[in-house]
PAMI-837767 format. One record per atom (N, C-alpha, C): x, y, z; residue in three letters. Coordinates in steps of 0.001 Angstrom, whole numbers, plus 500000, padded with zeros to 6 digits. Example, Ala and Ser with C-alpha at 12.3 -4.5 7.8 and 13.67 -1.06 7.14 Angstrom:
513190494310507800ALA512300495500507800ALA513200496700507800ALA512850497750507080SER513670498940507140SER512900500030507870SER
END
This chain:
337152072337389718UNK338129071537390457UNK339227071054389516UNK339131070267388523UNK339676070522387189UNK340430071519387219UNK340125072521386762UNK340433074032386112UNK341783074073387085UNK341559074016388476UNK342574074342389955UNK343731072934389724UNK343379071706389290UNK344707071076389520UNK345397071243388181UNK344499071603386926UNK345186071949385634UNK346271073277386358UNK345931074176387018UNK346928075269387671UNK348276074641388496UNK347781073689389473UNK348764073208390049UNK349518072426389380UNK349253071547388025UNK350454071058387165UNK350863071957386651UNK350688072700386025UNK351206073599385266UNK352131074491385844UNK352275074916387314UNK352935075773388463UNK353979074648388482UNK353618073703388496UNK355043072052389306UNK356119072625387791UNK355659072347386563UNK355671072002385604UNK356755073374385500UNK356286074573385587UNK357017075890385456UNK358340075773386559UNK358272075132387491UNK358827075393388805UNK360391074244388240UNK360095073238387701UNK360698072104387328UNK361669072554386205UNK360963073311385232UNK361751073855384114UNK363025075087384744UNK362448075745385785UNK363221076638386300UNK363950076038387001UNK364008075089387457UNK365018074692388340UNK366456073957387427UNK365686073042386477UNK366464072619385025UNK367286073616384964UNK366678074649384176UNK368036075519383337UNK368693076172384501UNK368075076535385897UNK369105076904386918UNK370777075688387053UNK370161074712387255UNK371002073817387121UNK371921073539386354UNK371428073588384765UNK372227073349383735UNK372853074927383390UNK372593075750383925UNK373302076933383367UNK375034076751384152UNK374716076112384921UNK376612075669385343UNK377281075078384797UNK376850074279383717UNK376746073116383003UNK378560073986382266UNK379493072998382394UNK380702073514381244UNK380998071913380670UNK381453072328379553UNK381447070994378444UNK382954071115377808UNK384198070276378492UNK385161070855378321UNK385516069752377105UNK386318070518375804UNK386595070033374571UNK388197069506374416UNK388337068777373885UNK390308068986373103UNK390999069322374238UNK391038068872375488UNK391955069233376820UNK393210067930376408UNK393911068914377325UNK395251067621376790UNK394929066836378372UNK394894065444377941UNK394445064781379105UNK395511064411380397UNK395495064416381260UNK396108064423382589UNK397249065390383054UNK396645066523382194UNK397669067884382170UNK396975069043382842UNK396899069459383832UNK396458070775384438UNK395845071918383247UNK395002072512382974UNK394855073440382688UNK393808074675382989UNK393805075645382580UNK392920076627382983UNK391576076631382804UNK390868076947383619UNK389542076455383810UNK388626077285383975UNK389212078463384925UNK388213079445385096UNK389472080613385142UNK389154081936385271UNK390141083052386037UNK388844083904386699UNK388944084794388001UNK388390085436388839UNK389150086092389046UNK388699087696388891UNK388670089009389130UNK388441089529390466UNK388578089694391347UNK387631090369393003UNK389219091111392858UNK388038092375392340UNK388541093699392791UNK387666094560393768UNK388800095317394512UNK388522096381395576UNK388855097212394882UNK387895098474394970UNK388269100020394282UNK387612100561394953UNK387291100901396020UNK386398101711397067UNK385960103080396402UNK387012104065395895UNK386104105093395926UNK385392104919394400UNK385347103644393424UNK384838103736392084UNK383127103653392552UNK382820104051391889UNK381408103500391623UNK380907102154391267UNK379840101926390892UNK379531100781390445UNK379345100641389096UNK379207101733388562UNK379345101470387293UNK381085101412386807UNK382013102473387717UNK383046102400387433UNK384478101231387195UNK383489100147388597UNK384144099493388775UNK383961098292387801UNK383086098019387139UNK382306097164385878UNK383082097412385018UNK383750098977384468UNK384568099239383631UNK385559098699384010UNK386098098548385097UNK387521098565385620UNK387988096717385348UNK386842096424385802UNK387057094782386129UNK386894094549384690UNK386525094689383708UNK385831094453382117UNK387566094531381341UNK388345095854381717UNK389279096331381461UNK390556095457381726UNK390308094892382767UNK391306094047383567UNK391174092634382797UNK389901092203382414UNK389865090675382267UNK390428090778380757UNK391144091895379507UNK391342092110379057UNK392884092051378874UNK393807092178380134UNK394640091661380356UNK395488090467380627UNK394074089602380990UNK394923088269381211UNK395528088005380029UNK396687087221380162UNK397172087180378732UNK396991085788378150UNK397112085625376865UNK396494085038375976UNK397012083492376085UNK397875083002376961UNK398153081462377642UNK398005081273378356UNK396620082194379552UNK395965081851380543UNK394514082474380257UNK394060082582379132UNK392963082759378855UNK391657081803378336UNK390491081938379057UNK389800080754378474UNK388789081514377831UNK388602080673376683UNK387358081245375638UNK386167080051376091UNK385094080959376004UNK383732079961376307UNK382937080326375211UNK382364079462374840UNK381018079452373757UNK379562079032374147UNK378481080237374065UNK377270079523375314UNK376912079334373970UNK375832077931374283UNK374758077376373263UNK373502077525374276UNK372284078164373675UNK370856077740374226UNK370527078507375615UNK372444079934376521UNK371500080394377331UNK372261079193378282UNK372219077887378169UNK372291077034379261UNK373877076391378861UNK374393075895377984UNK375494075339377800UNK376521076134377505UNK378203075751378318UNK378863076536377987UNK380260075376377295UNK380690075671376496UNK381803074701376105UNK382978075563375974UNK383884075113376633UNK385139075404376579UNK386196074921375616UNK386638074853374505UNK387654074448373539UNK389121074504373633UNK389729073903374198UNK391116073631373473UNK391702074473374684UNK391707074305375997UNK391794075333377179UNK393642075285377218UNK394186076756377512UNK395532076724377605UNK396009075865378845UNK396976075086379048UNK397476074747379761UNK398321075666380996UNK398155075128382091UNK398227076191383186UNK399699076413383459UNK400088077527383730UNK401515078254383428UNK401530079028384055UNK402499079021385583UNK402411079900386649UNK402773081287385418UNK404242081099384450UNK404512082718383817UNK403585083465383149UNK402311082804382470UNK401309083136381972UNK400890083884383205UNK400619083517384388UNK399325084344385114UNK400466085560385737UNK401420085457386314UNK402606086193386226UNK402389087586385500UNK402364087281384497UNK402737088480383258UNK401120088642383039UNK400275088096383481UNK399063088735383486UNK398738089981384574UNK399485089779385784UNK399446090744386625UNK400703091601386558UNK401156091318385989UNK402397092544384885UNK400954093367384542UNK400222092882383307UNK399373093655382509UNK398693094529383264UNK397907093742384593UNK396614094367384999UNK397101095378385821UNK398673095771386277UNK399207096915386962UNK399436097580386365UNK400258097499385236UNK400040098836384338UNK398481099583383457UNK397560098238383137UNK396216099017383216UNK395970099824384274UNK396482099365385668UNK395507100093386631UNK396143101388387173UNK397512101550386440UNK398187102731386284UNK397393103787385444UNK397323103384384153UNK396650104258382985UNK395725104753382964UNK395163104093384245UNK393462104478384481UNK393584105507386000UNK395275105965386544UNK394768106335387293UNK395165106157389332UNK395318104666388983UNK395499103577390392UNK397185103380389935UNK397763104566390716UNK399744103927391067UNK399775103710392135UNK399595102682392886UNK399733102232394061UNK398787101115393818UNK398607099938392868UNK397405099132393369UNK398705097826393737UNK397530097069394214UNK398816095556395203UNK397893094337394145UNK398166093843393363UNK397768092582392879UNK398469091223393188UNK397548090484393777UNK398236088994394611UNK397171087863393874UNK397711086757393596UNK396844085391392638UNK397160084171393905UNK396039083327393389UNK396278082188393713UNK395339081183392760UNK395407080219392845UNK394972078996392322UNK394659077504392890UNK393500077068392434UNK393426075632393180UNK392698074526392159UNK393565073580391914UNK392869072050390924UNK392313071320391150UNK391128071245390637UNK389971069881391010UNK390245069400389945UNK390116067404390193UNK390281067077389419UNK388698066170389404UNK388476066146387787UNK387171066101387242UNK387521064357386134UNK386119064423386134UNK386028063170385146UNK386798063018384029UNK386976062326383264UNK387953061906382128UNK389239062409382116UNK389646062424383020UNK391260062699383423UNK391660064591383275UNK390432064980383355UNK390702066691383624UNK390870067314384846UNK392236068012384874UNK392770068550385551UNK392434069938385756UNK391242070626386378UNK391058071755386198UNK391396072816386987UNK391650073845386936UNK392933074960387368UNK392424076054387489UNK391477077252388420UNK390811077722388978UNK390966079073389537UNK391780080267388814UNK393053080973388982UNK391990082098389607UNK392302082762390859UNK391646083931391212UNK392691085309391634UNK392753086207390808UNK393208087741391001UNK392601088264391706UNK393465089034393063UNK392717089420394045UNK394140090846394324UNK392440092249393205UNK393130093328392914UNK392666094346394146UNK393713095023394767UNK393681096062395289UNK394152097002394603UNK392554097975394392UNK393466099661393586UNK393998100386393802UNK394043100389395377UNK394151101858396294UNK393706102864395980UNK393879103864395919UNK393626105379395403UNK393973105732394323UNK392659106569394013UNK392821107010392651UNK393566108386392839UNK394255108498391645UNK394959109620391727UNK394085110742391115UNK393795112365391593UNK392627113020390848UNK393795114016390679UNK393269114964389436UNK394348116235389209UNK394206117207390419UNK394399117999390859UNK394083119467391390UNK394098120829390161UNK395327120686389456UNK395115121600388954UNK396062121343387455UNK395587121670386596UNK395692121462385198UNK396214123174384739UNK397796122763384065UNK398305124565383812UNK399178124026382342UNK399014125044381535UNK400040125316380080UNK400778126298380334UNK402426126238380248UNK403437126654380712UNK404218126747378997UNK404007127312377990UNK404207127531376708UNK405288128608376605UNK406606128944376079UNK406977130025375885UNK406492130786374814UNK405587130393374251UNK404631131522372874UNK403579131700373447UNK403533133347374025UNK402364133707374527UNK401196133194373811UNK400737133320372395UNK399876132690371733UNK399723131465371588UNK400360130499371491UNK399747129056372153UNK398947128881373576UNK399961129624374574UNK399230129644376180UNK398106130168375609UNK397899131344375031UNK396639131728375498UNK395482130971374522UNK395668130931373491UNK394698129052372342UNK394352128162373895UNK395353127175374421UNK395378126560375166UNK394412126477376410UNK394717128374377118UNK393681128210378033UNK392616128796377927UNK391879129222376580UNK390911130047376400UNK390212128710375887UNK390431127502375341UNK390033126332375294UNK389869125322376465UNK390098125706377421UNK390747124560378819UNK389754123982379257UNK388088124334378722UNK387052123648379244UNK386613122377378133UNK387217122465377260UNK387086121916376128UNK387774120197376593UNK388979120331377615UNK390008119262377875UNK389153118302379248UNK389814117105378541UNK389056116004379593UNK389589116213380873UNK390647116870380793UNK391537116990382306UNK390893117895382570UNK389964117404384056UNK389585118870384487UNK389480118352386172UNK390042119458387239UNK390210119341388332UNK389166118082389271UNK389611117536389784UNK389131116254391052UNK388410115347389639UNK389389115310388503UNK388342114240387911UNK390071113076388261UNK389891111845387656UNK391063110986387784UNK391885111296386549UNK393030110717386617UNK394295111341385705UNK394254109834384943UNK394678110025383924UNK394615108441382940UNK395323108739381762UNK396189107606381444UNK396736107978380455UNK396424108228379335UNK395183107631378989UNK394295107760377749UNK393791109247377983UNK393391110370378844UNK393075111696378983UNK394172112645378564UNK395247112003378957UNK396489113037378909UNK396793112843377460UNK396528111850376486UNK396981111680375212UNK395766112371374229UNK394641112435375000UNK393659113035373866UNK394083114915374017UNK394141114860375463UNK394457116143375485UNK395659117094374611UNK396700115717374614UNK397943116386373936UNK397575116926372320UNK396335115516371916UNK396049115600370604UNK395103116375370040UNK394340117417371136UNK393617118111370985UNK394215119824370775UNK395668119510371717UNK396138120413371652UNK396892120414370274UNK397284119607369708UNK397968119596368220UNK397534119960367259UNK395723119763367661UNK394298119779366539UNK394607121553366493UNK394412122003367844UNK394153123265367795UNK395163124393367306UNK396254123953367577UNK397170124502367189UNK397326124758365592UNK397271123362365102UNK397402123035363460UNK395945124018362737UNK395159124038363612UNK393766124923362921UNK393978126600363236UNK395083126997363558UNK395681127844363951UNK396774128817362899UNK397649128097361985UNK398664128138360972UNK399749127308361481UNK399659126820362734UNK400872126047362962UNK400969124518362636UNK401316124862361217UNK401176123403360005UNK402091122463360614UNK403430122371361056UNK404068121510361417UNK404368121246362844UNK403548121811363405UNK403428121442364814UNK402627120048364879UNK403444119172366137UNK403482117729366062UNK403092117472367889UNK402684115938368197UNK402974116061369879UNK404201116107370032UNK405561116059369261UNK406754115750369839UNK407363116932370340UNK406923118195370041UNK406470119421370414UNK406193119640372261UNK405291118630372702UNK404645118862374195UNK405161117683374738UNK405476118126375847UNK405849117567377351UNK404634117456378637UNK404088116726379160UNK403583116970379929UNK404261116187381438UNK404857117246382553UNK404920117308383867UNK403921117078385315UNK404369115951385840UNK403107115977386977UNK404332116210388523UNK403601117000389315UNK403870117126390388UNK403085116581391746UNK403820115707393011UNK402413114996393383UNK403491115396394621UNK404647115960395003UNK404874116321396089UNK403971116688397124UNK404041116965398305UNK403206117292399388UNK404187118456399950UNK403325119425399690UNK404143120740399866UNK404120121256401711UNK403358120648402337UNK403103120767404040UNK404391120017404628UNK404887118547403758UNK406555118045404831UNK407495119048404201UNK407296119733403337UNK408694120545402974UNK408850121747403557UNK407547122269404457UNK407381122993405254UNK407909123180406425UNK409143124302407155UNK409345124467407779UNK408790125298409203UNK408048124804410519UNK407490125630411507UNK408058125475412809UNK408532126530413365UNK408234126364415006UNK407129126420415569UNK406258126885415392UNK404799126849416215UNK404652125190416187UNK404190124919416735UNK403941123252417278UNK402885122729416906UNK402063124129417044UNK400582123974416159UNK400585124092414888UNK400774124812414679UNK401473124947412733UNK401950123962412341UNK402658122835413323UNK403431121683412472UNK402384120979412805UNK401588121163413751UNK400437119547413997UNK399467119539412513UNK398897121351412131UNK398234121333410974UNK398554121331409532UNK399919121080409831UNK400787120664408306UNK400881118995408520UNK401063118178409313UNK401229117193409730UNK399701116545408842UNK398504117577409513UNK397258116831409752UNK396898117137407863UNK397242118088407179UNK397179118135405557UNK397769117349405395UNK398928117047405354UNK399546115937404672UNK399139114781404723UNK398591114404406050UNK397702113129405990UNK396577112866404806UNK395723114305404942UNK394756114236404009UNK395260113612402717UNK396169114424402770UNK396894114431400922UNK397048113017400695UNK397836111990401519UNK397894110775401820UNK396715110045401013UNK395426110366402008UNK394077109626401776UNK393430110189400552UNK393757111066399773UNK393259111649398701UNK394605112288397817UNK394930111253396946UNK396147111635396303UNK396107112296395308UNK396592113837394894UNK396448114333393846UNK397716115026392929UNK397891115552392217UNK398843115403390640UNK398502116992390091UNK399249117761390291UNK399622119312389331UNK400531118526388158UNK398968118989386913UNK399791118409385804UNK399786119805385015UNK401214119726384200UNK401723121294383795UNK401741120502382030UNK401163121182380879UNK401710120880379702UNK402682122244378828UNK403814121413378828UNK404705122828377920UNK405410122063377034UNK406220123009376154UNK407002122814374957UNK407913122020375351UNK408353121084374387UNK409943120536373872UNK411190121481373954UNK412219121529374250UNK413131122223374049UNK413851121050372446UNK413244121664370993UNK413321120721370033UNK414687121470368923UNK415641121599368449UNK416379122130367785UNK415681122718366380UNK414870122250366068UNK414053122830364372UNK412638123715365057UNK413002125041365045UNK412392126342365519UNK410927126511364585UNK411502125721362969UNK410122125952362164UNK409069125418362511UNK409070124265363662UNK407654123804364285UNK407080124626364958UNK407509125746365223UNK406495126695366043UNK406573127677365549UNK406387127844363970UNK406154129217363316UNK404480128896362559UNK404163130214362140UNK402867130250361894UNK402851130444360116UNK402080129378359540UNK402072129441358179UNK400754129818357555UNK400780130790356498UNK399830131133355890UNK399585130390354175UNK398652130130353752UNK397966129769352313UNK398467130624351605UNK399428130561350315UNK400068130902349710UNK398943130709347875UNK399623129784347358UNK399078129989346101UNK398300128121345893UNK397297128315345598UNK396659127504345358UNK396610126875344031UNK396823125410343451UNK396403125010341829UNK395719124034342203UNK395200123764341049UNK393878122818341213UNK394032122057340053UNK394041120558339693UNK394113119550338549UNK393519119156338735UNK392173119353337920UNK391335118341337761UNK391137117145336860UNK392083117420335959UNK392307115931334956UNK393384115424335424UNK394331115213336386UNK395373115110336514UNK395516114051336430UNK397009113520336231UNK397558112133335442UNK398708111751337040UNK398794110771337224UNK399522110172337830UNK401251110334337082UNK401825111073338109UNK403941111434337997UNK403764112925337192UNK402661113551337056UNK402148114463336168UNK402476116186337217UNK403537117239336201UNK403515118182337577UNK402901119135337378UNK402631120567338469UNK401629121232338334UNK402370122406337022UNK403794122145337311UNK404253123277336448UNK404507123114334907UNK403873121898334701UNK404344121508333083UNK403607122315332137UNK404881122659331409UNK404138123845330401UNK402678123252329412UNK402639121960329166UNK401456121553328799UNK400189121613328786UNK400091122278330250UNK398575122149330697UNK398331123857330452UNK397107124030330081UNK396575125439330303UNK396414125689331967UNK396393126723331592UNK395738127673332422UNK395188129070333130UNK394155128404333970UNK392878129421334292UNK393018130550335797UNK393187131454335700UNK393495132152337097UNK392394132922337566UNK391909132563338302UNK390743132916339650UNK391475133999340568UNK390367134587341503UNK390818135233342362UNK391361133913343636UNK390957133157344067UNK391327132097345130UNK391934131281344419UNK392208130669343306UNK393356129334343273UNK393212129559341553UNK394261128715340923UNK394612128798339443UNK394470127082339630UNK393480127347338178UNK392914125663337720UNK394378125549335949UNK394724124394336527UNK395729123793335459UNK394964122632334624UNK394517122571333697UNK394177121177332967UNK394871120746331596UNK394514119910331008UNK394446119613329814UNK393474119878329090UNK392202119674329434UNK390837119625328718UNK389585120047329820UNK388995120915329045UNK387827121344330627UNK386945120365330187UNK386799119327331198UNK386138118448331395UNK384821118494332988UNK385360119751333503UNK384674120171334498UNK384477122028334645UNK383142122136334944UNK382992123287335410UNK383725123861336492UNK384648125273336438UNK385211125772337217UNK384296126349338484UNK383230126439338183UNK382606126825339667UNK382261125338340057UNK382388124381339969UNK382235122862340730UNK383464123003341671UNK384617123459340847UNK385921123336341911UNK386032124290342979UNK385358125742342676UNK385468126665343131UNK384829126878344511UNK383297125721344235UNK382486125414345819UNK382880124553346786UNK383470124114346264UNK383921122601347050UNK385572123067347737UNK386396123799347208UNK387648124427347509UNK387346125388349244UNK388132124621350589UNK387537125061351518UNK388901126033352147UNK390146125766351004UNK391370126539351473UNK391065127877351200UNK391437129105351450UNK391968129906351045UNK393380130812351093UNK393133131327350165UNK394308132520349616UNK394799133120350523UNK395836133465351414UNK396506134625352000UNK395645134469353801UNK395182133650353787UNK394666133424355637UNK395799132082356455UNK395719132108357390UNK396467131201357779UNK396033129355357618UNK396823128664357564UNK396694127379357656UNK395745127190358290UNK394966126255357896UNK393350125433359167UNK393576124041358493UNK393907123165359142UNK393941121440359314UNK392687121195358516UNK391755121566359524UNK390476121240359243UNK389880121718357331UNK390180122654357340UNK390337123357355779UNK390664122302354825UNK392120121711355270UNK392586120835354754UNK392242119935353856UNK391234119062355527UNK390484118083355047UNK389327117931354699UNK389003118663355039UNK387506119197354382UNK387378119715352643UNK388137120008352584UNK388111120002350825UNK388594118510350388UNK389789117881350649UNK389844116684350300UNK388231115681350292UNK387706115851351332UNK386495115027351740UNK385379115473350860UNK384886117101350451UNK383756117834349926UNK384409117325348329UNK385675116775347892UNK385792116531346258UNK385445115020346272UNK385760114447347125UNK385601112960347214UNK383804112380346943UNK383145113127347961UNK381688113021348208UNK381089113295346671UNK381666113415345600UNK381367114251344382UNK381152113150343492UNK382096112285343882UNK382204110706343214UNK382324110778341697UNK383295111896341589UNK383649112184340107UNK385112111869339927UNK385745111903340990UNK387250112171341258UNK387547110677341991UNK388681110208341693UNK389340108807343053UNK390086109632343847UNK390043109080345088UNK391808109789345809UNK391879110880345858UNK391101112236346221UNK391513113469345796UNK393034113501346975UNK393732114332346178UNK395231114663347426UNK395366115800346887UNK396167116321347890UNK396513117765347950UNK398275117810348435UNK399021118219348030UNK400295118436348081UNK400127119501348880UNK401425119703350310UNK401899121101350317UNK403177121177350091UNK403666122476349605UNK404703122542349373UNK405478124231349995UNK406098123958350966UNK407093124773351737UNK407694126091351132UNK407711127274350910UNK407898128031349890UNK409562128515351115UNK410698128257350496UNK411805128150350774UNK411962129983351556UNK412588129637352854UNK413091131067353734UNK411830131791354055UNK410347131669353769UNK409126132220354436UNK408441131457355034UNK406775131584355398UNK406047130902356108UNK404842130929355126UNK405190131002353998UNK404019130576352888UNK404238129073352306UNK403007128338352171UNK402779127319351686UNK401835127420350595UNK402285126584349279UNK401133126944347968UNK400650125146348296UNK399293125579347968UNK398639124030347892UNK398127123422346197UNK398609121872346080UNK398375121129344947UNK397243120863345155UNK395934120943344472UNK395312119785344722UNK395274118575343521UNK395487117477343569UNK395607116748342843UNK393985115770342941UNK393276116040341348UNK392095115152340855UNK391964114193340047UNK392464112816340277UNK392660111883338693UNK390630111503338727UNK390161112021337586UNK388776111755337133UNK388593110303337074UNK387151110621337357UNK386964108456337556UNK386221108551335910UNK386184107173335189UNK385721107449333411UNK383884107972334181UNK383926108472332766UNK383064109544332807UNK381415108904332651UNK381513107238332007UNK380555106372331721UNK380812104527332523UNK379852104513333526UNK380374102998334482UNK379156102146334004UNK379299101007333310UNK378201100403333103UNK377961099207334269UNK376848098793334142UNK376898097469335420UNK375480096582335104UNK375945095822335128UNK374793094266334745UNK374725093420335455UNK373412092714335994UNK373297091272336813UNK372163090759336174UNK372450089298336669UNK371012088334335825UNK370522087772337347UNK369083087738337902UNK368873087604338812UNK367475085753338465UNK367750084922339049UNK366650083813338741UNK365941083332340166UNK364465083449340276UNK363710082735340628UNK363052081496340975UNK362603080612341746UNK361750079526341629UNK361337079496342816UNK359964079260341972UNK358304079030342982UNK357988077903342637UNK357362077021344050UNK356586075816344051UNK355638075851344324UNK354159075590343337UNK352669075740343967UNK352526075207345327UNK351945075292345992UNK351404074575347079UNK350060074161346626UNK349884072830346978UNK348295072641346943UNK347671072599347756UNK347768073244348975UNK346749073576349950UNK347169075457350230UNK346996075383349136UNK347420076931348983UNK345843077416348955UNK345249078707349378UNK344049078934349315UNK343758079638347944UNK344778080460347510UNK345185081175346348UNK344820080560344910UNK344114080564344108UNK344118080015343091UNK344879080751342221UNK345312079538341009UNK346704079980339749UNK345522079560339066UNK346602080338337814UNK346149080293336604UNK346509078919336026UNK348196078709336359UNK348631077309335694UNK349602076567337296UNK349630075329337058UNK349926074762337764UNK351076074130337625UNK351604073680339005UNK353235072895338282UNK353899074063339209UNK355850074221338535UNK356716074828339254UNK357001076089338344UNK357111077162338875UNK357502078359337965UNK358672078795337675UNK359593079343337369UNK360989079281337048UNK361221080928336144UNK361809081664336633UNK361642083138336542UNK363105083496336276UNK363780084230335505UNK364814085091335080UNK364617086942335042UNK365770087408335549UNK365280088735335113UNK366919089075335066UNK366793090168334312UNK368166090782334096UNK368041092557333724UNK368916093388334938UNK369230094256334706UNK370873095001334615UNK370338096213333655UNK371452096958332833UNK371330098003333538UNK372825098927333930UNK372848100484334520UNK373805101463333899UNK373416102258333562UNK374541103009332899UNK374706104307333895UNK375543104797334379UNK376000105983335048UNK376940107017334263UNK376372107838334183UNK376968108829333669UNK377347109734334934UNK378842110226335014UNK379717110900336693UNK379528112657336198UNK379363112415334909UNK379739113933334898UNK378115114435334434UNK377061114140334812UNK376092115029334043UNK376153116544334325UNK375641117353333180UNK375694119111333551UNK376882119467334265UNK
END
């Protein structure tokens, strides 16, 4: 009998605590308010996006509260799960929330939504110690998302078009997905990647244009059949309720023609002692000629097959980006060298480029020392028995010597 009302306190007891932190989790603790001055208190989001998902729309609203701008924004600090304190809250400013729905229309462009309707309102309770609190709710309509239909490269170099669409599954733009401005910019930059891993070294985005077409090709349609116009009538509606975008990517019409020529790896040097304002052609330095690149030094301080594995350019093939950087990165990882760089240099009236690589050596010996100190206090209800008793007091110190260049 016992045992059963020990249950029933203990149930009150659980039930009581839950109701507590239900309670106190509303709990806001407002700081540094300027007193009998309106300010911002809360902001609310209620967005409509019908065809998003639910996970989509979490992004969307997450994205948006990202916009309010920064003199209608409130920062909260939770303590414990249950307390929330608000610090130093901006004062409420119809142009602040204004230019916040400036922001959240052009987000909801980029993502996609040209047609959304954003309308605010606001209402002030006024609260204990002369706080004026200001209660701002955004109430976003997205309308329709805009989806591509069809994604085309319109290039006058047959060989770009065809890079372009022999890659096209590779691109985030891909038919009935949504159009966003962040897709269309990776795409451009994917297309720059590919190109540049290609020989086309100075190809840039300023190079690509991308065109969207969202006409409705059924009103430009001319019919006498009556029926023919009811089922152009009745597409176009569709098109209406499902809005979609022929996006075309093609060239610049750019005056400097050398951005769309194809460059090949010319002559390669390699400095591996190299000195800072130091050039590759100074009669000073020796040098060593390989079948793939000519090593220039002062002093062989490095094995020529170290440079020779790690070297990802070659001789007489076309430009690869990736080549590029990948040797910069495979000398770096070596941790013999600072900064590796690589010069190119333009070989005047052709499409050959010779590559520098430039190596200033890190010293060849790094020493390094720390003194590290201790202290222990016996416990005397320690179960552990010591040898000696009292407080212990411990020093240690280590020495490292690195040597960069072994073998």
């Amino acid at each position: 009998m016992k045992w059963i009302n020990s249950v029933k306190i203990s149930a009150l007891y659980f039930i009581l605590i839950l109701f507590a932190t239900i309670f106190l989790s509303g709990c806001y603790i407002v700081q540094k308010y300027q007193k009998n001055v309106p300010f911002v208190f809360k902001n609310n989001i209620n967005l409509h996006a019908g065809q998003a998902s639910k996970e989509e729309q979490a992004t969307i609203k997450s994205k948006l509260n990202t916009q309010i701008d920064d003199s209608a924004k409130v920062n909260i600090k939770d303590k414990f799960f249950v307390f929330h304190y608000i610090t130093r809250p901006p004062a409420f400013d119809t142009n602040a929330v204004v230019q916040s729905v400036s922001n959240m229309n052009l987000s909801l462009k980029n993502q996609g939504f040209y047609n959304p309707q954003i309308t605010y309102s606001f209402d002030t309770v006024s609260a204990k110690k002369n706080q004026e609190r200001v209660t701002v709710d955004y109430n976003v309509e997205a309308g329709k998302r805009t989806l591509i239909d069809t994604l085309a490269y319109i290039f006058d170099r047959p060989e770009l078009e065809q890079m372009a669409v022999s890659t096209k599954k590779e691109s985030l733009l891909q038919p009935n997905t949504p159009v966003t401005k962040s897709g269309i910019s990776q795409e451009t930059n994917r297309l720059v990647t590919l190109f540049k891993n290609n020989g086309y070294y100075k190809f840039t985005a300023d190079e690509i244009r991308v065109t969207g077409d969202t006409s409705i090709a059924a009103l430009t349609s001319v019919s006498e059949d009556p029926f023919e116009q009811l089922r152009l009538l009745a597409e176009a509606n569709e098109k209406r309720n499902k809005p979609t975008i022929r996006l075309a990517f093609q060239l610049n019409k750019l005056p400097d023609s050398s951005n769309l020529q194809k460059y090949y790896v010319n002559n390669i040097y390699v400095l591996p002692d190299y000195t800072s304002g130091e050039k590759y052609t100074d009669s000073s330095l020796q040098e060593r000629i390989f079948k793939n690149f000519t090593a220039k030094y002062h002093q062989k301080l490095f094995k020529f097959s170290l440079l020779r594995r790690n070297l990802s350019l070659k001789k007489g093939v076309v430009f690869r980006q990736d080549d590029y950087f990948k040797t910069i990165n495979d000398y770096y990882k070596l941790g013999v060298w600072e900064s590796p760089n690589i010069d190119i240099l333009e070989q005047k009236d052709t499409n050959l480029l010779d590559m520098v690589v430039k190596l200033v050596p890190l010293k060849k010996y790094a020493f390094e020392g720390n003194i590290e100190m201790s202290y222990s206090a016996n416990n005397a209800t320690s179960n552990l028995t010591s040898a000696a008793s009292g407080n212990l007091l411990g020093l240690s110190a280590n020495l490292s010597v690195t040597n960069r260049n072994v073998a």
